[in-house]
C-alpha positions as CSV (number, residue, x, y, z in Angstrom):
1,X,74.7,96.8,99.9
2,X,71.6,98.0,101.7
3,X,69.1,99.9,100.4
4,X,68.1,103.4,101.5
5,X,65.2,105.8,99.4
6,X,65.8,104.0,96.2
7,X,69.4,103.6,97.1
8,X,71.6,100.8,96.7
9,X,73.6,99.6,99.4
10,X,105.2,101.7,94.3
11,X,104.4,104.2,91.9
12,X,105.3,104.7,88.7
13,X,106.3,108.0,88.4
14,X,105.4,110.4,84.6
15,X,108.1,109.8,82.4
16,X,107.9,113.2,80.9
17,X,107.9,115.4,83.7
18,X,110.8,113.4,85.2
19,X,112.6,113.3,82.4
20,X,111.7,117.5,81.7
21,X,112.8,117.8,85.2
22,X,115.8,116.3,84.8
23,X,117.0,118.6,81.8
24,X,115.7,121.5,84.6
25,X,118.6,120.3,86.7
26,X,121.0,119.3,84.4
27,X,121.5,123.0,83.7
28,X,118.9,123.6,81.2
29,X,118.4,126.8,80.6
30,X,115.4,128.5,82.6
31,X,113.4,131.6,83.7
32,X,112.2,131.3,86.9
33,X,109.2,133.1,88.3
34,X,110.0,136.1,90.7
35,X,109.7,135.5,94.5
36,X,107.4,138.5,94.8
37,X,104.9,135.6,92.9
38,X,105.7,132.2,93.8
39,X,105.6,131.6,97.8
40,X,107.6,129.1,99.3
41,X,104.7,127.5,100.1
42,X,103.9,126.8,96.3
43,X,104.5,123.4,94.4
44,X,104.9,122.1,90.8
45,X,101.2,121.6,89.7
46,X,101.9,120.9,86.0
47,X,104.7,121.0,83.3
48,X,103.8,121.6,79.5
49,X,104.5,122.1,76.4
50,X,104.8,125.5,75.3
51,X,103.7,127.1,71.9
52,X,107.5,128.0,70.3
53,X,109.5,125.8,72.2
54,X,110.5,125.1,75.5
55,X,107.9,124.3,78.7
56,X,105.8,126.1,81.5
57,X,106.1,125.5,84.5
58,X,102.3,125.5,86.5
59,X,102.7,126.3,90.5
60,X,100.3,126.0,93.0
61,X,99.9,129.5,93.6
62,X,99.2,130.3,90.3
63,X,102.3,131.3,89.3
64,X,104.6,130.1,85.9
65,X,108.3,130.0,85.0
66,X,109.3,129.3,81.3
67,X,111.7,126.6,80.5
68,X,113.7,126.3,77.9
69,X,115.7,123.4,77.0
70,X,119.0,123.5,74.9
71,X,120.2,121.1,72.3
72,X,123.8,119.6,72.3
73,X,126.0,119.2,69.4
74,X,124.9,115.2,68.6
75,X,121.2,117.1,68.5
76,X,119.9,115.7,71.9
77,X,118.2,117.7,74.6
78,X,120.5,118.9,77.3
79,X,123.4,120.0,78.3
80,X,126.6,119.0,76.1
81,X,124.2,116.8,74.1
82,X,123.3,114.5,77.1
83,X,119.7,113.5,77.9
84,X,119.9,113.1,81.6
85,X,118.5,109.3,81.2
86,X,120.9,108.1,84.2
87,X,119.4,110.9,86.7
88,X,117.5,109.5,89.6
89,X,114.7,110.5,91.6
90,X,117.5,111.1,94.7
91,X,119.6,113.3,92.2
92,X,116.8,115.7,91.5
93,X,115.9,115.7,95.5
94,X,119.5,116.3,96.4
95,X,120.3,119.0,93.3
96,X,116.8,120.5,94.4
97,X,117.8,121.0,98.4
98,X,121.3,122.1,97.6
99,X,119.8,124.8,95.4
100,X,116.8,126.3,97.4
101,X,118.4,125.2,101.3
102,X,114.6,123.8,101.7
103,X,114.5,120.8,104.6
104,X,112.6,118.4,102.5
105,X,112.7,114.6,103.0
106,X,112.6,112.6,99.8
107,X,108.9,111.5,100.3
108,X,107.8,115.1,101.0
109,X,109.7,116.3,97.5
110,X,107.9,113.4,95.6
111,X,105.0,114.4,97.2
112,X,104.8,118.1,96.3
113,X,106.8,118.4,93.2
114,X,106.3,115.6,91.1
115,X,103.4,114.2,89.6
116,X,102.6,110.7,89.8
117,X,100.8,108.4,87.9
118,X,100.8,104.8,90.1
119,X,100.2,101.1,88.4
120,X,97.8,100.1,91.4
121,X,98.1,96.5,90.6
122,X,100.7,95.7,93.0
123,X,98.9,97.6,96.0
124,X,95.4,95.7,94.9
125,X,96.9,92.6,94.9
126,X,98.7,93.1,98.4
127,X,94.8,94.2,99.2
128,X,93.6,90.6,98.2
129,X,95.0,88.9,100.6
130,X,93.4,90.6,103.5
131,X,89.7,90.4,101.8
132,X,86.8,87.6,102.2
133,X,83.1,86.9,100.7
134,X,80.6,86.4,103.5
135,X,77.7,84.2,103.2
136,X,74.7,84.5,105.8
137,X,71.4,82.1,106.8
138,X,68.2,83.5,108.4
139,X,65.1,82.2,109.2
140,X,62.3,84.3,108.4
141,X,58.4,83.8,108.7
142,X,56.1,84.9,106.3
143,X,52.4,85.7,107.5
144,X,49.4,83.5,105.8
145,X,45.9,82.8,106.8
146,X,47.0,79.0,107.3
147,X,49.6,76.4,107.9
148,X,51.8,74.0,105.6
149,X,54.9,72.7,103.8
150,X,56.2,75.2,101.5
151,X,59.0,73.9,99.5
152,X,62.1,75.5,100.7
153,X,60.9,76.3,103.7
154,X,59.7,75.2,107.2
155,X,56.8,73.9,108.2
156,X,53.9,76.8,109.1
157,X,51.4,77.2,111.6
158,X,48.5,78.9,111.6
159,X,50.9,82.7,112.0
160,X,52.7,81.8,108.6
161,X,55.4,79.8,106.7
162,X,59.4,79.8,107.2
163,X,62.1,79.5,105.0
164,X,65.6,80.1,104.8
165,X,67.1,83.2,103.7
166,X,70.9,83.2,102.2
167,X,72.6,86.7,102.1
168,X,75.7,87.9,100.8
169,X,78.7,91.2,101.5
170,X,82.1,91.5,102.0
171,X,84.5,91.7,105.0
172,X,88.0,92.6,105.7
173,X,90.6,90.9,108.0
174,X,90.8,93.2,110.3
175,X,93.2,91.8,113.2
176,X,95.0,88.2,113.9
177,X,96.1,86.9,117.1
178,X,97.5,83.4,117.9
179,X,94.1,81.4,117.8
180,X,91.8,83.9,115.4
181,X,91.2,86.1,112.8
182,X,88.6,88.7,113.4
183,X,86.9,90.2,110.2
184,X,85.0,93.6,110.1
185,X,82.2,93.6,107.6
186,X,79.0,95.6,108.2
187,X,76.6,95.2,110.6
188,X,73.3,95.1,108.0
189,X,75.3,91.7,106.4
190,X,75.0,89.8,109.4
191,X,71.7,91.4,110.6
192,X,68.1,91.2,109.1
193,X,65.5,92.8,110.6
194,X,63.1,90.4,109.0
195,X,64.7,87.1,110.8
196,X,62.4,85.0,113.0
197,X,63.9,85.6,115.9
198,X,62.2,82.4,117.8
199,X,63.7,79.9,114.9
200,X,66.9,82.0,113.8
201,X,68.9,81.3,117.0
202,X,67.2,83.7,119.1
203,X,67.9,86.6,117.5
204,X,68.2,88.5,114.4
205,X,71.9,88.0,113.8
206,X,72.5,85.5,111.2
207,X,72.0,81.8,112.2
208,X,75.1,80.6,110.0
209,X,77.5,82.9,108.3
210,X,80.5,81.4,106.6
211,X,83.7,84.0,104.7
212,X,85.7,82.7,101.8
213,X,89.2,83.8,101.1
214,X,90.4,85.8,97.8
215,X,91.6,83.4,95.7
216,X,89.4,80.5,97.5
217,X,86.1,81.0,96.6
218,X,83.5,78.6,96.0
219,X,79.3,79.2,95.0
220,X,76.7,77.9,97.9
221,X,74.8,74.8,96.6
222,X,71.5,74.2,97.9
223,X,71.3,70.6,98.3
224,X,68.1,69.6,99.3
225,X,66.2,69.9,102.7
226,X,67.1,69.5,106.1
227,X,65.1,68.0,109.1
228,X,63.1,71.4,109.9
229,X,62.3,71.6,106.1
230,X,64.5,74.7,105.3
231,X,66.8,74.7,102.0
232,X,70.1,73.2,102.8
233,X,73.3,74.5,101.7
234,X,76.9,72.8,100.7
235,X,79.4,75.7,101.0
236,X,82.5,73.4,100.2
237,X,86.0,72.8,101.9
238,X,87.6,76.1,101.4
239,X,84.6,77.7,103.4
240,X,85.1,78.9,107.2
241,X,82.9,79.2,109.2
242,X,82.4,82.2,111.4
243,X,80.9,83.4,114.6
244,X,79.4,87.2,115.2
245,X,81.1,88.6,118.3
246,X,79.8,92.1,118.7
247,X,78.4,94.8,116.3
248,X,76.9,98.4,116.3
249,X,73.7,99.1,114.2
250,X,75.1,102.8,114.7
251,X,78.2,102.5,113.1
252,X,76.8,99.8,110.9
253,X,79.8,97.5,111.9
254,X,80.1,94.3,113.2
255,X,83.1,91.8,113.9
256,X,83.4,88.3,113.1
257,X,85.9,85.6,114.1
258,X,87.1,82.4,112.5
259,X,89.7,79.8,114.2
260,X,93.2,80.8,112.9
261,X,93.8,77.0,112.1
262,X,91.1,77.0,109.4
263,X,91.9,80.1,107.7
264,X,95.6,79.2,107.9
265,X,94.3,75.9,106.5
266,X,93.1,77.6,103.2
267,X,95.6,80.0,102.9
268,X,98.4,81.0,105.3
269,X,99.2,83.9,103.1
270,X,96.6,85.9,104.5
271,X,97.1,89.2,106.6
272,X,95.6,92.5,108.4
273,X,95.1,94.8,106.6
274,X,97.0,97.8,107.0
275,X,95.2,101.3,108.5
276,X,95.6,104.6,106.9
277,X,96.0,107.6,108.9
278,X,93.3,109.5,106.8
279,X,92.4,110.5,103.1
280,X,91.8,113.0,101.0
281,X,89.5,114.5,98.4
282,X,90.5,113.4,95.0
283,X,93.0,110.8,96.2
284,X,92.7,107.7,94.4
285,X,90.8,104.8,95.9
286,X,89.3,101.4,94.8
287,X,87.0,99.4,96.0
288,X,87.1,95.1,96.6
289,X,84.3,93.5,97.5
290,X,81.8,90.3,96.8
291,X,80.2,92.2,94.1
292,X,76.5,90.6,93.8
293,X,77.4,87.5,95.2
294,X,79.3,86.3,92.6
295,X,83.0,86.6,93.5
296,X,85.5,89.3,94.7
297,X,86.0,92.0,92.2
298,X,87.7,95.3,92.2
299,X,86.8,98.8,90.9
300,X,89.0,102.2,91.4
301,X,87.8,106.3,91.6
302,X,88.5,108.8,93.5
303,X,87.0,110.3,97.0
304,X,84.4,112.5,96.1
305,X,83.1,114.0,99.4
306,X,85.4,113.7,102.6
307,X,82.7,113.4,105.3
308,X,78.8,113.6,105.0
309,X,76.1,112.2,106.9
310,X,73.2,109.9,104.7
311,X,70.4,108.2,105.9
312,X,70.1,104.4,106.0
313,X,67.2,101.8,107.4
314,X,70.5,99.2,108.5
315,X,67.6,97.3,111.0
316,X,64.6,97.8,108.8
317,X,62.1,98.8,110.9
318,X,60.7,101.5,108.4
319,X,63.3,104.2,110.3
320,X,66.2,105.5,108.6
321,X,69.0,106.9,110.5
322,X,71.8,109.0,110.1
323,X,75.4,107.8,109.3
324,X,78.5,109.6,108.5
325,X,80.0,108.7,105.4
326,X,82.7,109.4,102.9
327,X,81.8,109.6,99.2
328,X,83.4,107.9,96.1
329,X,82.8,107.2,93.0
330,X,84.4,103.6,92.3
331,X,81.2,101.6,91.2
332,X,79.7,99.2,93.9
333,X,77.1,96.8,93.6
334,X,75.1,94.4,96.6
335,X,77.3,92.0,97.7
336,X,80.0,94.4,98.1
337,X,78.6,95.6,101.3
338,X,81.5,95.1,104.0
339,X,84.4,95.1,101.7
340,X,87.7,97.7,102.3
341,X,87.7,100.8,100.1
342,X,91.6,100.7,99.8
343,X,94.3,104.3,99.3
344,X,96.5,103.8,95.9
345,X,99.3,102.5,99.0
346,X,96.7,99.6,100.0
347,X,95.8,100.9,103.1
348,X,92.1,100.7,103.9
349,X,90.5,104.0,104.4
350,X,87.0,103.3,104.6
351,X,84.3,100.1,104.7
352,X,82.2,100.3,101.8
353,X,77.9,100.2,102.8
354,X,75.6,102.1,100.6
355,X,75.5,103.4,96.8
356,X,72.4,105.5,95.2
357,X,69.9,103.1,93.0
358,X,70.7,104.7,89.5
359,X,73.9,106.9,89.8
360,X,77.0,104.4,89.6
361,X,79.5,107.4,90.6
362,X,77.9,107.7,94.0
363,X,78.9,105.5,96.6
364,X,79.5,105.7,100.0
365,X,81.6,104.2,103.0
366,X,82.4,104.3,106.5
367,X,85.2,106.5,107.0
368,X,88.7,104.3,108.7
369,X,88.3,106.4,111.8
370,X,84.8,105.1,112.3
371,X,85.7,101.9,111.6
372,X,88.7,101.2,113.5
373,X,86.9,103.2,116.4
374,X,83.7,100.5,116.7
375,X,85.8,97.5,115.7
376,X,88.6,98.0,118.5
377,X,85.6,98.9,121.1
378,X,84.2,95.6,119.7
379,X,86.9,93.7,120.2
380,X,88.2,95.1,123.5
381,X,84.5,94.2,125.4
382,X,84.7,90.8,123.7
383,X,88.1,90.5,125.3
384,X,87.4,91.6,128.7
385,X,86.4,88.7,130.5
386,X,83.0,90.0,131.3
387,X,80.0,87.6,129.3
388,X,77.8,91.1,130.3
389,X,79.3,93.1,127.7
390,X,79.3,93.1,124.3
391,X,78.6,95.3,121.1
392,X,79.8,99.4,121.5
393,X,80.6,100.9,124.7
394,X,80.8,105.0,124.9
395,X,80.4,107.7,127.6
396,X,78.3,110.1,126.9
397,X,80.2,113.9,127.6
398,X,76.8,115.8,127.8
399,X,77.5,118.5,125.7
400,X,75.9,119.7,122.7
401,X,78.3,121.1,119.8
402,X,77.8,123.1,116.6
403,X,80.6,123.9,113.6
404,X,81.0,127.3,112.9
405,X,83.2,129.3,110.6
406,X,84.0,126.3,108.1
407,X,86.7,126.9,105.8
408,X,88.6,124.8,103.6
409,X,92.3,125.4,103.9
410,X,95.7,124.2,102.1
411,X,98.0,122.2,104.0
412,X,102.3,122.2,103.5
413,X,101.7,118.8,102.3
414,X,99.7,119.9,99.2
415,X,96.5,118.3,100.2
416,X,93.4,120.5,101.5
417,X,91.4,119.6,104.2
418,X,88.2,121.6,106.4
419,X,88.3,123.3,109.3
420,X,85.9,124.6,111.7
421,X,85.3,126.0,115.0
422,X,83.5,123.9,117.6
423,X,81.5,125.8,119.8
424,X,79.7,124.5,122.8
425,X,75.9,125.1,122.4
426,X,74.6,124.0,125.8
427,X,76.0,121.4,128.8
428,X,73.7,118.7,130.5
429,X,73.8,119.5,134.3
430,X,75.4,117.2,136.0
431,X,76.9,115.7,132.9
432,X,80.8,114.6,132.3
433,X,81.4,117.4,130.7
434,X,80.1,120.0,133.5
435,X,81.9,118.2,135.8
436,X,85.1,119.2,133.8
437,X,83.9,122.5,134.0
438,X,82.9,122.8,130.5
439,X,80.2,125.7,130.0
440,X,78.1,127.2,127.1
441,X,79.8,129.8,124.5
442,X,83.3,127.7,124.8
443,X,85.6,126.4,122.0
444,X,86.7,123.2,122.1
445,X,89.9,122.6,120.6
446,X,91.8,119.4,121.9
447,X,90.6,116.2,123.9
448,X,94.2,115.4,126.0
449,X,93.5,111.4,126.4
450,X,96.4,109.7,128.9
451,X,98.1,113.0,128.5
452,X,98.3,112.6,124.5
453,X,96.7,115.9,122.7
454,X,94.4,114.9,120.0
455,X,93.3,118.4,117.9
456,X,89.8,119.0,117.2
457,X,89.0,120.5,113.6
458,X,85.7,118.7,113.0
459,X,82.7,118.2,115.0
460,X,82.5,114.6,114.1
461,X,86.3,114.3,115.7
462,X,84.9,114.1,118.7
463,X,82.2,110.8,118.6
464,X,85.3,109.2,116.8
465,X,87.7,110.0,119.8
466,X,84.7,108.9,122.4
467,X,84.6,105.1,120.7
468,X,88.6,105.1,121.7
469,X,88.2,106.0,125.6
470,X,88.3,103.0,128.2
471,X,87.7,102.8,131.9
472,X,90.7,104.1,133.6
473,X,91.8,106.3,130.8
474,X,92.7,109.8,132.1
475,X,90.8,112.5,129.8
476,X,91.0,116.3,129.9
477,X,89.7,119.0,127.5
478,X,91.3,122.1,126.0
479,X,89.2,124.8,124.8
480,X,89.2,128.9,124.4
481,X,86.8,131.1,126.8
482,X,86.6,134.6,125.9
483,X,90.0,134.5,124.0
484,X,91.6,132.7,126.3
485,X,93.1,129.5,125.7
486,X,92.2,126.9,128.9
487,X,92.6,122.8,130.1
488,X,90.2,121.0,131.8
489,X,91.9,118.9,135.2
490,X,92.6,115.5,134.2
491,X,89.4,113.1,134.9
492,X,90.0,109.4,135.3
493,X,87.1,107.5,133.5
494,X,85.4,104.5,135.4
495,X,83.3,102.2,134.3
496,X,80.1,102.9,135.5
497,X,80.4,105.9,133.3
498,X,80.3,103.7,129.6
499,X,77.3,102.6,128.3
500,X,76.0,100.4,125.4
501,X,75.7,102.4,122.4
């Protein structure tokens, strides 16, 4: 976990309200709320216990209804003494639609009108499967007034003395094909700005950098000395070795590859892991990663702040930059730098990076769009036959943007999400988005990408759509001028238009 201004880098539904909403539809007596105050719109929020007897219903609008529940002759709860402990889930949803007339799948009813409290245990361990340690080896030269052996290290000249530097983080498998498995970790695990570039390989990327599977994991020994004097280290049989194949100090991504025949070799069990489509504040979330070197742990909490943008020194040269982020609260150590920040489903919404020195409950990661945005840009340059390219390729649309009106809004779902309007502040002349006829004072509201609309809510929604274009792609732009809703022609994208990011 890097370091940044004292910073440190399915379900098991509730019993009781299935059970009280089972008497609810097993002809319980009830008082429903008027339609004049509950919209159709609003969901079950809560169910509890009234003072005298019976229940209250919470909605989501604010609005209550009063249950109250009969007892049968044998002194059970329910209708002719029976306690509705055969009722299903599918029961409730089907009672529920006959009743109301409401097109609801069952997913969208559990969603909205029952609470849930999930045993994550079988979605973590799913999770495991897809996560590694990583181990990494630099050089790096420390200045002195004269030469010599330093134990541990290399032999000096008259500049300074070198020794070998082990790091440690966290990576997910990110993709297999038939001959690899390529791992996303971040970008500051494999990289240190302090590596001697002339004896680290020729550049600062990590001369070595081995991964360990879940389940797999072994400690690096150091074992003596080798021929150029530098600490040795035995990272036993069950540890593959890797190879850096492109990364993005921007994003603070980067993508490794192992043979498939040595991770299959360990464990053929592996697999991907699986993407989410988003998340949501307050959702539940946990964390796996390599916490301080010592061995793959997890930790659970809750999104705290959807998107914000911190500032991080990922090539330390004494300039911190600014990275978009998602905020959580599952604690996260060093070491777990790289690893997935998983949904309560196991799918990976974010890679976990930075934390604040001090305040456990605030932790950050790169949001999944980010992620799967630089790593398939990564991997699609690596793929592309051309030695030239390699790292992030983006055009640049020459237009600068500014959020207006923000507002945070309630979805049919249940979940809330922000909103805002994304108005064009000025356009580079002669820049792509000129060209496309794009002009100060306009709203942008949808890129149109090989004629699929993708809607624009958030400023930051377009830099995540740029990392997904590719020559030849067809790209047009929807927007509003003066109140009037307009589209862009279509623009094919060629090459000469991408450029390392």
């Amino acid at each position: 976990m890097r370091t940044y201004a004292k910073r440190k880098a399915a379900a098991v539904f509730l019993s009781a309200l299935l059970c009280l909403a089972a008497l609810f539809l097993a002809s319980a007596c009830a008082e429903s709320a008027s339609e004049e105050t509950k919209t159709e719109q609003a969901y079950i929020v809560s169910i509890q216990e009234a003072e005298g007897g019976g229940y209250t219903v919470v909605y989501s609008d604010g609005s209550t209804s009063s249950l109250a529940v009969e007892s049968g002759e044998d002194g059970k709860d329910g209708k002719d003494g029976e306690d509705g402990e055969d009722l299903t889930i599918e029961a409730i949803w089907q009672a529920y639609i006959a009743e109301t007339g409401e097109d609801l799948t069952l997913a969208e009813f559990i969603g909205q009108y029952l609470n849930l409290t999930e045993d994550r245990s079988a979605s973590v361990a799913q999770s495991l499967r897809s996560c590694v340690s990583v181990y990494t080896e630099f050089v790096e030269t420390q200045s002195i007034g004269s030469g010599g052996f330093f134990p541990g290290g290399g032999m000096g000249g008259m500049g300074g003395i070198s020794e070998l530097v082990q790091g440690a983080g966290s990576g997910v498998i990110y993709k297999m094909d038939d001959d690899s498995v390529y791992i996303v970790t971040n970008y500051h695990v494999v990289y240190d700005g302090s590596a001697d570039e002339d004896k680290n390989g020729g550049s600062k990327i990590a001369r070595a950098i081995y991964c360990y599977l879940y389940g797999s994991e072994a400690t690096p020994v150091a074992t003596g000395y080798d021929e150029d004097g530098y600490y040795q280290y035995e990272y036993g049989e069950q540890a593959i070795a890797c190879e850096y194949i492109g990364g993005s100090l921007e994003a603070d991504i980067a993508v490794l590859r192992a043979e498939k025949e040595a991770v299959f070799a360990v464990n053929d069990g592996v697999r991907a892991v699986t993407l989410a489509n988003g998340y949501h504040v307050g959702e539940s979330v946990y964390a796996i990663g390599n916490a301080e070197g010592e061995g793959i742990t997890a930790t659970e909490g809750i999104v705290s702040v959807d998107s914000e943008y911190i500032s991080l020194d990922v090539d330390d040269d004494g300039t911190e930059e600014s990275y978009r982020s998602l905020r959580f609260d599952a604690t996260i150590y060093h070491g777990n730098s790289g690893g997935g920040l998983f949904n309560a489903q196991g799918e990976l919404i974010g890679i976990t990076n930075a934390g604040v020195e001090g305040y456990e409950a605030i932790c950050y990661a790169i949001p999944v769009s980010v992620a799967r945005g630089t790593a398939d840009n990564i991997l699609y340059h690596y793929g592309d036959e051309d030695e030239e390219t390699n790292g992030v390729y983006k055009v640049t649309l020459g237009v600068t943007v500014a959020g207006e009106n923000a507002r945070y809004v309630l979805e049919e779902d249940g979940y809330g999400k922000i909103e805002e309007q994304i108005s064009v502040q000025s356009v580079t002349e002669g820049s792509l988005a000129e060209t496309l006829g794009i002009a100060a004072q306009d709203v942008l509201t949808a890129f149109i990408v090989n004629g699929r609309e993708y809607a624009l809510s958030r400023t930051f929604d377009i830099g995540d759509l740029i990392l997904t274009l590719r020559p030849e792609d067809t790209l047009q732009i929807s927007y509003e001028r003066g109140g009037e809703a307009e589209v862009t022609a279509e623009y094919t994208l060629t090459a000469d238009l991408f450029a390392a990011a």
